[in-house]
C-alpha positions in Angstrom: -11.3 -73.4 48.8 -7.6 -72.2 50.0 -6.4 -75.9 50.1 -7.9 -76.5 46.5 -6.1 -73.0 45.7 -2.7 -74.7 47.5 -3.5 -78.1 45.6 -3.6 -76.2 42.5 -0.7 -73.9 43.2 1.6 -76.6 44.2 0.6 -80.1 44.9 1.4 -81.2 47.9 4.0 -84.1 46.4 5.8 -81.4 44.8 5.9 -78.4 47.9 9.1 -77.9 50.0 8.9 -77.8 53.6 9.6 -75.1 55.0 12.7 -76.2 56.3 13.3 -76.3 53.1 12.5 -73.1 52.0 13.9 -71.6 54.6 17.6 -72.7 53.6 17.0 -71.7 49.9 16.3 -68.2 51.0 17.8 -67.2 54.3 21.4 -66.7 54.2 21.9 -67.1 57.9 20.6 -70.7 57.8 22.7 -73.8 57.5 26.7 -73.0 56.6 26.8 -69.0 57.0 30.3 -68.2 56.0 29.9 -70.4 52.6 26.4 -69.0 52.4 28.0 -65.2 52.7 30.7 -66.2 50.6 29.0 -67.4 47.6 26.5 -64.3 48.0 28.7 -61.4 47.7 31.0 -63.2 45.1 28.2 -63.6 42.8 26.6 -60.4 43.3 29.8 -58.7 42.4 30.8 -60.8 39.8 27.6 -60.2 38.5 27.6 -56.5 38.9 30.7 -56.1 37.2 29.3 -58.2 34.0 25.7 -55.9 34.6 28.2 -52.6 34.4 30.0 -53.9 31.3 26.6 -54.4 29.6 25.4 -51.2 30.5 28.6 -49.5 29.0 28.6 -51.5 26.4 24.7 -51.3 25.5 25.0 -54.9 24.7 21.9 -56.4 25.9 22.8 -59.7 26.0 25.8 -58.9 28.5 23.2 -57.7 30.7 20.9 -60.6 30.5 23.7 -63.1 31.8 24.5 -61.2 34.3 20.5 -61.2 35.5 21.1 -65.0 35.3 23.7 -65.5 38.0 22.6 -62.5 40.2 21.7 -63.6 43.7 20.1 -60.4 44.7 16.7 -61.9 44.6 17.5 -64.7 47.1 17.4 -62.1 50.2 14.7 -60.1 48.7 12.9 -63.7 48.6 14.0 -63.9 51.8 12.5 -60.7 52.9 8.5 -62.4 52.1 9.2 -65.3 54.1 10.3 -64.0 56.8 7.0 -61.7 56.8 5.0 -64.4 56.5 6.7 -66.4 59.1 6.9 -63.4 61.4 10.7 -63.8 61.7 13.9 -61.5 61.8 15.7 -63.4 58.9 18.3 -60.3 57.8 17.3 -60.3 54.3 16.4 -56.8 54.1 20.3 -55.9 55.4 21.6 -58.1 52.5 19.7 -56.5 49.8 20.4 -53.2 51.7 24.2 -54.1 51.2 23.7 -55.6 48.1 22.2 -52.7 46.2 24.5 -50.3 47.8 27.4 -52.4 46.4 26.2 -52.4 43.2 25.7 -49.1 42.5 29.2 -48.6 44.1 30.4 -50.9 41.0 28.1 -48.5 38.3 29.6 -45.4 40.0 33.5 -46.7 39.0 32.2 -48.0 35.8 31.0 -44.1 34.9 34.7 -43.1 35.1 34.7 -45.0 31.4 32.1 -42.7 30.4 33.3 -39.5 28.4 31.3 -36.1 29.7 30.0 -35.6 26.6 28.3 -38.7 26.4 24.3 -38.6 25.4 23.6 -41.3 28.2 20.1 -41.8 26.8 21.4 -42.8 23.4 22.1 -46.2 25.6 19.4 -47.9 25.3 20.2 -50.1 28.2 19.9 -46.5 30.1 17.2 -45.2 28.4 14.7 -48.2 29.1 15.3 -48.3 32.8 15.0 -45.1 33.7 11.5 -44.1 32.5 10.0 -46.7 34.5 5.8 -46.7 34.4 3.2 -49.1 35.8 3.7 -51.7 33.4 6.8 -52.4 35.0 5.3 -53.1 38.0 2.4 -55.2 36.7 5.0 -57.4 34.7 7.2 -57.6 37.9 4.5 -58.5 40.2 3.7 -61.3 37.8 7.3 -62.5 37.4 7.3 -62.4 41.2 4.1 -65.0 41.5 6.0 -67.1 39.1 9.2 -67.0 40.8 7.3 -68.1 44.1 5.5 -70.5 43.3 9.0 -72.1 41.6 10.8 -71.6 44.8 7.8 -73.8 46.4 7.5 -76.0 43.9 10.2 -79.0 44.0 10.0 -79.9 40.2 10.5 -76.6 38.0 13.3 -75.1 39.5 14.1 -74.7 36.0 12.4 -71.9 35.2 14.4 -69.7 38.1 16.6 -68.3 35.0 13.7 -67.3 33.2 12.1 -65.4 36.4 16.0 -63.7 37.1 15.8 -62.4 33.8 12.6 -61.1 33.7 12.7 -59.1 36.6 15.6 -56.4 36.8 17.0 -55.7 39.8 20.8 -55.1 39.2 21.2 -53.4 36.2 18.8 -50.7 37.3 21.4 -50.1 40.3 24.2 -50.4 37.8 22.4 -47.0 35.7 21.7 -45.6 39.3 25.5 -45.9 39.7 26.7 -44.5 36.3 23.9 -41.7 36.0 25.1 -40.6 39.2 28.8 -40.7 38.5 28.0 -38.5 35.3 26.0 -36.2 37.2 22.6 -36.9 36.0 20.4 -37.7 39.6 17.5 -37.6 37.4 18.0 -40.2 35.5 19.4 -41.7 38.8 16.2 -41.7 40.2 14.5 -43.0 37.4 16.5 -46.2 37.7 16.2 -46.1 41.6 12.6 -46.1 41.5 12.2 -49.0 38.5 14.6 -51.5 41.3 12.3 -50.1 44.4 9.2 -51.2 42.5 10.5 -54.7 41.7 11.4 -55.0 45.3 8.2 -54.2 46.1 6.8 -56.4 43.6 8.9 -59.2 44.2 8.0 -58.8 48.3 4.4 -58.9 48.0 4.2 -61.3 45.3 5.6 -63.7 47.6 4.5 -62.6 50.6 1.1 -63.9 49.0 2.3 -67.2 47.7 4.2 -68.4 51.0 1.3 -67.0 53.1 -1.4 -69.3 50.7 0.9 -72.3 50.9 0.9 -72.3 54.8 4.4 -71.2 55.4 2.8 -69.0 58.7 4.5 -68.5 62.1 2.4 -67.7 65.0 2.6 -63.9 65.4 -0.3 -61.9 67.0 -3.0 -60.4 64.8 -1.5 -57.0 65.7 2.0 -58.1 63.7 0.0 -59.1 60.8 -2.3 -55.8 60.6 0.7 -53.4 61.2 2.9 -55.3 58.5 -0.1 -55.3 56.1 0.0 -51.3 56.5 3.7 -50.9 55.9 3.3 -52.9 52.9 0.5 -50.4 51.4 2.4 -47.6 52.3 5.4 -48.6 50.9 3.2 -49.9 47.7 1.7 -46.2 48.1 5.0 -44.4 47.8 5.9 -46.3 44.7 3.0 -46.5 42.9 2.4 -42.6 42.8 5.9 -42.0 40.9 5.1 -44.9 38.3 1.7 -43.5 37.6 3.8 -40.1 37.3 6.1 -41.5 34.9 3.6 -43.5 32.9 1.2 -40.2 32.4 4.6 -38.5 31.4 5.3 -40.9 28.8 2.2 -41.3 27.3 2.5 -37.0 27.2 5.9 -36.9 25.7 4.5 -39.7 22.9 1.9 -37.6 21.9 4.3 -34.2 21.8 6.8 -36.3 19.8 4.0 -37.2 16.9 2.6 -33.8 17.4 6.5 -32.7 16.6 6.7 -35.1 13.8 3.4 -34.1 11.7 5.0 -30.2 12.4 8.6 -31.2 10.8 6.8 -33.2 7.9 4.9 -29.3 7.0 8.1 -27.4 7.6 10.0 -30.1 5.1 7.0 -30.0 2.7 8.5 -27.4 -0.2 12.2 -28.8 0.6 12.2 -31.3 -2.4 13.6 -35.1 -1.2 13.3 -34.1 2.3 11.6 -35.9 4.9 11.2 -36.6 8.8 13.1 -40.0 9.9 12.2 -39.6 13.3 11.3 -37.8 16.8 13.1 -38.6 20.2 13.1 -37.0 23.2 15.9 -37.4 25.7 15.8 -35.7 28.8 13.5 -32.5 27.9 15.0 -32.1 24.2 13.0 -33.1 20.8 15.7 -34.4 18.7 14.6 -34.4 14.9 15.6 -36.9 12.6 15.6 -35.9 8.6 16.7 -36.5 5.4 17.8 -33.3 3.4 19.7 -34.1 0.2 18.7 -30.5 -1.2 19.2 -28.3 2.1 17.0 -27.8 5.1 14.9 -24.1 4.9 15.2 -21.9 7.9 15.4 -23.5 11.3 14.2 -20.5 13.3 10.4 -21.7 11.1 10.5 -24.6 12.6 10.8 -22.9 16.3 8.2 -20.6 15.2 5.7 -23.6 14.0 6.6 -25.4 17.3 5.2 -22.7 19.2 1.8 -24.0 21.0 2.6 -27.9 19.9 5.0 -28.7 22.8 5.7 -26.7 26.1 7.6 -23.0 25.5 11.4 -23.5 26.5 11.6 -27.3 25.1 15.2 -27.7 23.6 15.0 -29.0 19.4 17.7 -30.2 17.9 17.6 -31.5 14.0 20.0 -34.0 13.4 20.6 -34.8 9.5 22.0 -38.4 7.6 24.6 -36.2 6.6 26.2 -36.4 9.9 25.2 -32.8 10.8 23.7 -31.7 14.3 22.1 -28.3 14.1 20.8 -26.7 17.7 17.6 -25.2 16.7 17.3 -24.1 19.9 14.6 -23.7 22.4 10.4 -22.7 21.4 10.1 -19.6 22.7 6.0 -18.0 23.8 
């Protein structure tokens, strides 16, 4: 059954040896300076273009530089070298990798103003809520980009598999939240590149290891690596189910907010609710008011009960005008 499973995975015609896997993915192999070279040119390169994307909240800025990031060559690296039982240094290169890219999103946050809303980025904002789906579509992405690596005739597909995974520009927001003082955002980010990691490792961990690429380690090896793997899977699972039962809680708070803002509109002719967004802890309001809002302090009062006492509200207007409503009080 496993060699029908290889068969089907990769046909034999088409699998690379391991000798050639090996100098795909670990650096030290073959021509080292030209290998370190090209490695930490690209991945700085590319972090620079990942920073300016994230500044700029131009999305596809950001997707060019997942293209040409090498970041997931060592991380590759890191699943065969567990599977083949050997030291290959991969974990020091994306070690040194990540730290040098959030080094780049810490300078680029000097180009950020104080008073700027970094969740009205949207290249922010979507990597640093990260929830299980994020994992599940990494781990897939990560079986994909395996079984290319193996595979000698769709290399092709490598771009596609960079840019579906995110690895640097969530270090590029761990960078610039952390320059403008916002660690919890930070973290956010942090965890969302720790899960792909993760992700990615096991993914092909699993592939390599069905494919045959095995060394000849003692069972021992193989059990206490299989623990450190589920621990590791352990410690980031536990935040992403966190953060997935937190957004599924602030969703239903925000329509809760909504239907609340519709009733405290209803007898203030021509207005109406645009929308509800939360950034951070605060309900920001969205309306229409050609004629005038009524009293804001109602709208505290009505909020009472809906969404947890102390929550920040803030109406903004079409007119341009940002009231602080301030916070629902018990």
């Amino acid at each position: 059954m496993l060699t029908r499973m290889r068969e089907l995975l990769v046909p034999a015609a088409q699998r690379r040896t391991l000798e050639e896997l090996t100098a795909e993915l670990d650096l030290r192999s073959g021509d080292r300076p030209s290998n370190y070279s090209a490695y930490w040119t690209m991945l700085v390169l590319s972090a620079v273009i990942a920073a300016a994307g994230v500044i700029s909240d131009s999305t596809a800025t950001v997707i060019g530089a997942m293209i040409i990031a090498p970041l997931s060559v060592p991380i590759m690296g890191m699943a065969l070298g567990l599977v083949k039982r050997t030291r290959t240094g991969a974990g020091w290169f994306v070690l040194g990798g990540a730290a040098a890219v959030v080094a780049v999103g810490l300078v680029a946050s000097l180009a950020v103003p104080r008073s700027y809303d970094l969740l009205s980025n949207s290249q922010i904002s979507s990597r640093t809520s990260p929830g299980l789906a994020d994992l599940i579509a990494a781990m897939a992405t990560g079986l994909a980009g395996a079984v290319a690596l193996a595979r000698r005739n769709v290399a092709a597909v490598l771009p596609g598999v960079a840019v579906a995974i995110s690895l640097e520009p969530p270090l590029v927001v761990v960078g610039v939240c952390l320059g403008d003082e916002a660690p919890g955002l930070a973290l956010g980010a942090l965890v969302l590149f720790l899960s792909n990691v993760l992700a990615l490792v096991l993914a092909g961990t699993f592939i390599f290891a069905a494919l045959g690429y095995l060394g000849a380690k003692a069972e021992p090896t193989r059990i206490r690596t299989a623990l450190a793997l589920s621990a590791v899977g352990l410690v980031i699972i536990v935040p992403l189910g966190v953060s997935t039962a937190a957004n599924y809680l602030f969703a239903a708070w925000r329509t809760q907010v909504k239907h609340v803002a519709t009733a405290w509109l209803a007898a203030t002719p021509g207005a109406t609710v645009i929308n509800v967004q939360t950034r951070s802890r605060t309900f920001h309001i969205s309306v229409r008011a050609p004629n005038g809002l009524p009293p804001v302090p109602d709208l505290l009062s009505r909020l009472h009960g809906v969404i947890p006492d102390g929550s920040p509200v803030v109406v903004d207007t079409t007119q341009g005008r940002t009231i602080n409503a301030g916070t629902v009080k018990p």
